[in-house]
KEVEX-14846 format. One line per field, with one value per residue: chain; y, x, z of N, C-alpha, C in turn. Coordinates in Angstrom, 2 decimals, m for minus. Each point is the difference from the previous one (the first is absolute). Layout:
unit: c(A  ...) $
n_y: c(Y  ...) $
n_x: c(X  ...) $
n_z: c(Z  ...) $
ca_y: c(Y  ...) $
ca_x: c(X  ...) $
ca_z: c(Z  ...) $
c_y: c(Y  ...) $
c_x: c(X  ...) $
c_z: c(Z  ...) $
This chain:
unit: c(A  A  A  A  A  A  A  A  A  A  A  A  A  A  A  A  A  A  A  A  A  A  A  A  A  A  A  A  A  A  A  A  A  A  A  A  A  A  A  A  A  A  A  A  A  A  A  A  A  A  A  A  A  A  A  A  A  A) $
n_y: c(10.79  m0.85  0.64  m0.15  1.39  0.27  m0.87  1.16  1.02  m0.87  m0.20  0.78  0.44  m0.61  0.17  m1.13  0.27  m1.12  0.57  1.13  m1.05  0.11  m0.89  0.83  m0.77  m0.18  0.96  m0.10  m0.61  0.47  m0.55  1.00  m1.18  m0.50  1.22  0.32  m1.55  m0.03  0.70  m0.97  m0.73  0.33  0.82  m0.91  m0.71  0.67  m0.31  m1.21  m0.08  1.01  m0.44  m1.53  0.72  0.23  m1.63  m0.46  1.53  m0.61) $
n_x: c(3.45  m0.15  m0.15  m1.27  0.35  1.12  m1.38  m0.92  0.22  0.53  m1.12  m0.38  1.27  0.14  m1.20  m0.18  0.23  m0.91  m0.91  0.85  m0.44  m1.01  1.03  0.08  1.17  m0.27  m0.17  0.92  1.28  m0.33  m0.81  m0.51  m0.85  0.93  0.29  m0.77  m0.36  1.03  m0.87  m1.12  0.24  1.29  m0.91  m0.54  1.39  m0.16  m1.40  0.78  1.19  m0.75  m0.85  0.78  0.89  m1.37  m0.09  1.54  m0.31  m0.99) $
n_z: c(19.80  m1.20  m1.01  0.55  m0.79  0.85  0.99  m0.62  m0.09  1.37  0.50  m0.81  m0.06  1.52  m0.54  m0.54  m1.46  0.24  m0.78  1.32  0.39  m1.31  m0.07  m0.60  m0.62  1.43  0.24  m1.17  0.65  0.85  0.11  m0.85  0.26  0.33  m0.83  m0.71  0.18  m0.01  m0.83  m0.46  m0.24  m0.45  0.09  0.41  m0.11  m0.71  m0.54  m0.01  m0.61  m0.75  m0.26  m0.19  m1.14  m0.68  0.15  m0.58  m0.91  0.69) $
ca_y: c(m1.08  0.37  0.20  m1.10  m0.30  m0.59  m1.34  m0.72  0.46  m1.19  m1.49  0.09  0.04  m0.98  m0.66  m0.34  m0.26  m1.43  m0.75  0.07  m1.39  m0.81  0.69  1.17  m1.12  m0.94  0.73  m0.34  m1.88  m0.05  m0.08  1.07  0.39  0.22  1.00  0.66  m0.28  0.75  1.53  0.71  m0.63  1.12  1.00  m0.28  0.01  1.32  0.69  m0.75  0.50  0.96  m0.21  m0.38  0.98  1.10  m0.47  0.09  1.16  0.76) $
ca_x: c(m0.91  m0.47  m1.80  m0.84  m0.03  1.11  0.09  m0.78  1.01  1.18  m0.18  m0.55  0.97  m0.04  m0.75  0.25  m1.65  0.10  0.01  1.25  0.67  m0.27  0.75  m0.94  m0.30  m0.87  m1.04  m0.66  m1.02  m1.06  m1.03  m1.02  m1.04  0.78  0.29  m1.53  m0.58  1.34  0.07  m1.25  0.51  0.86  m0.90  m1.05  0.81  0.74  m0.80  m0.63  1.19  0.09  m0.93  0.42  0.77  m0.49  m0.66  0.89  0.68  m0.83) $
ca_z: c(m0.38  m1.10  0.22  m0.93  m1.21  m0.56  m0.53  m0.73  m1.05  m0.24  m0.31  m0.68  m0.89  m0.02  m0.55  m1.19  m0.78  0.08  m0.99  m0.69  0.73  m1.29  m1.09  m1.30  m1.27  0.66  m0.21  m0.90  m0.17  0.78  m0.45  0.42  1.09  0.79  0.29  0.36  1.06  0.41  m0.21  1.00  1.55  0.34  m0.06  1.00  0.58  0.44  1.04  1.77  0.48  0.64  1.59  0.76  0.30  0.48  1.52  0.82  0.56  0.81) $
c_y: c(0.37  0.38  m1.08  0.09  m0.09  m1.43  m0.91  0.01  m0.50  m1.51  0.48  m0.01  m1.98  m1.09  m0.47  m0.41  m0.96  m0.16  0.61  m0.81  m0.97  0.40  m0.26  m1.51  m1.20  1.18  0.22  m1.08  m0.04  m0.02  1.29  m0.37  m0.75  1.01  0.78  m0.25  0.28  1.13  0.49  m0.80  0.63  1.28  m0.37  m0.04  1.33  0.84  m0.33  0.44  1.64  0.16  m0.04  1.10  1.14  m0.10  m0.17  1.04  0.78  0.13) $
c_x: c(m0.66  m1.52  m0.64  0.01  1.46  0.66  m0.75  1.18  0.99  m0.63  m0.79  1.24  0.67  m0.73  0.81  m0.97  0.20  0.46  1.38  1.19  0.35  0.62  m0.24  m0.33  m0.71  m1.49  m0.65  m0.98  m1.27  m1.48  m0.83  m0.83  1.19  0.96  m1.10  0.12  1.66  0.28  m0.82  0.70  1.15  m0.77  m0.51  1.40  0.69  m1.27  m0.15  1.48  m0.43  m1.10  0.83  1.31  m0.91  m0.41  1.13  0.43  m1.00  0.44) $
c_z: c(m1.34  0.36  m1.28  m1.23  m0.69  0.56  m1.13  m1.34  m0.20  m0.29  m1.68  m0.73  m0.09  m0.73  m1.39  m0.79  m0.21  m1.90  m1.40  0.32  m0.76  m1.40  m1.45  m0.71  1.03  m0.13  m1.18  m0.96  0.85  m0.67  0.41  1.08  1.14  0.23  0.83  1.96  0.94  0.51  1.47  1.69  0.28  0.07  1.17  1.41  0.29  0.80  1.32  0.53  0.37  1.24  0.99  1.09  1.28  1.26  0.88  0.70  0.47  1.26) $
């Protein structure tokens, strides 16, 4: 049976960075404070994804 931290270590490799989803010449056109506000909500998404991980493998 894995132990808890080599399931954290698989869903953490699973993760994808939302905002490498967005390809480079659409990312560029992007307007700065819609990059900005992107940035911080993929940020805020990967923190609730790891909570979330940490509460599953209790």
């Amino acid at each position: 049976m894995p132990s808890k931290s080599d399931k954290l270590s698989d869903m953490e490799k699973k993760r994808v960075n939302k905002l490498e989803q967005i390809a480079s010449k659409n990312w560029e056109k992007t307007p700065t404070s819609v990059r900005k506000l992107l940035e911080k909500m993929a940020q805020q998404i990967e923190q609730q994804e790891k909570k979330l991980t940490e509460v599953l493998t209790v």
